[in-house]
C-alpha positions as CSV (number, residue, x, y, z in Angstrom):
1,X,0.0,0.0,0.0
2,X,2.8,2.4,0.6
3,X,4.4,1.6,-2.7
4,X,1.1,3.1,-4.1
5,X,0.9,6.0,-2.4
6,X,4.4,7.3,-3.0
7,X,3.2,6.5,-6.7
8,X,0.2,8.6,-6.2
9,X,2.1,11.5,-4.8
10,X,5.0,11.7,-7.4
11,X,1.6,11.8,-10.1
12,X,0.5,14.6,-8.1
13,X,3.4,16.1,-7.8
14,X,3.9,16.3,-11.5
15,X,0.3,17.2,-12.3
16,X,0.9,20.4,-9.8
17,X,4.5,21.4,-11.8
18,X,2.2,20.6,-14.9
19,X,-0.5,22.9,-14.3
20,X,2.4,25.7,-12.3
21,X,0.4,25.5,-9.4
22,X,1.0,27.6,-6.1
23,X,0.2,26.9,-2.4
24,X,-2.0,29.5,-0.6
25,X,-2.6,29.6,2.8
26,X,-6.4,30.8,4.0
27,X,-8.0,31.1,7.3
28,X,-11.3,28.4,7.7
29,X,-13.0,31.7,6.8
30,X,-11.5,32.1,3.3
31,X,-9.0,35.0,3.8
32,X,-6.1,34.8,1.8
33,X,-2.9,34.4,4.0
34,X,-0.3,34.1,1.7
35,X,1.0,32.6,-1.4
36,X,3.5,30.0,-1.3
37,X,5.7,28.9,-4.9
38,X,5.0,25.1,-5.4
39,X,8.9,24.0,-4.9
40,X,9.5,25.5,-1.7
41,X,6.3,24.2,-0.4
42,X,6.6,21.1,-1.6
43,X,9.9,20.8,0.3
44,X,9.0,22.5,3.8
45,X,5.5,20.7,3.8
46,X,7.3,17.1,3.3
47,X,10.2,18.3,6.1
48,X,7.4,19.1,8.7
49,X,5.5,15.6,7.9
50,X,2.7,17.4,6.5
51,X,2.2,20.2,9.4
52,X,0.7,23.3,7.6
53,X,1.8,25.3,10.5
54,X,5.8,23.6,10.7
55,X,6.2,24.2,6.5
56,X,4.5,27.5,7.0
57,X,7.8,28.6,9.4
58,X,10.1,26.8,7.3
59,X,9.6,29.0,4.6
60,X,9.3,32.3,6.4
61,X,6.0,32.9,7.5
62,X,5.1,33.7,11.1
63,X,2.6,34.0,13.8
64,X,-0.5,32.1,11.5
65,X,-3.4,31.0,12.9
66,X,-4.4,27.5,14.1
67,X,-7.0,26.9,11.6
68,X,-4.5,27.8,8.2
69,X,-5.4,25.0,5.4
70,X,-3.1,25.0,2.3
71,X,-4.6,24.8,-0.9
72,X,-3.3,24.3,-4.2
73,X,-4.1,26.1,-7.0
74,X,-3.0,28.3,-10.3
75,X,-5.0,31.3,-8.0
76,X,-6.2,31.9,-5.3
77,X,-9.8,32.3,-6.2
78,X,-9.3,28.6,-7.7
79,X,-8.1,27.2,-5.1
80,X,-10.5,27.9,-2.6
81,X,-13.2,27.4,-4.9
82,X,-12.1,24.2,-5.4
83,X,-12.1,23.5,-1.3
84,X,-15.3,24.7,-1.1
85,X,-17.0,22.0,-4.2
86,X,-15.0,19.5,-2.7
87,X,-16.4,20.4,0.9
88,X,-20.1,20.3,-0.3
89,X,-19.5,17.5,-1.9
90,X,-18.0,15.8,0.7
91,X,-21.3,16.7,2.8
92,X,-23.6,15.6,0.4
């Protein structure tokens, strides 16, 4: 099972380079924390073992709240939209 997981990841790893994705931070609310480039994410998000709040220091950014998700997206606006279809999906 692990085998396929490090499979799915590498996939999604080059699906994100493939479609120049970004990593933006947002409050549970939907404000914008900051913007994050995919590499240096990718790197500080695998270092913390998948702590948003551990990568978030790692590259640079302090003093975030508790309830930061990371999002991936080519915007902003894309990325959260996507959370939130996902989300009422998930409910549904």
């Amino acid at each position: 099972m692990k085998r396929h997981q490090s499979k799915r990841a590498q996939e999604q790893r080059r699906l994100r380079k493939r479609r120049n994705a970004r990593a933006f931070l947002f409050t549970a609310g939907g404000q914008l924390l900051a913007e994050v480039a995919r590499e240096p994410w990718e790197l500080a998000i695998r270092f913390a073992g998948g702590d948003v709040g551990g990568a978030a220091q790692e590259c640079g950014l302090e003093a975030l709240p508790r309830d930061v998700k990371a999002l991936w997206g080519r915007s902003a606006a894309a990325a959260w939209s996507t959370y939130r279809r996902w989300q009422n999906r998930s409910k549904a």
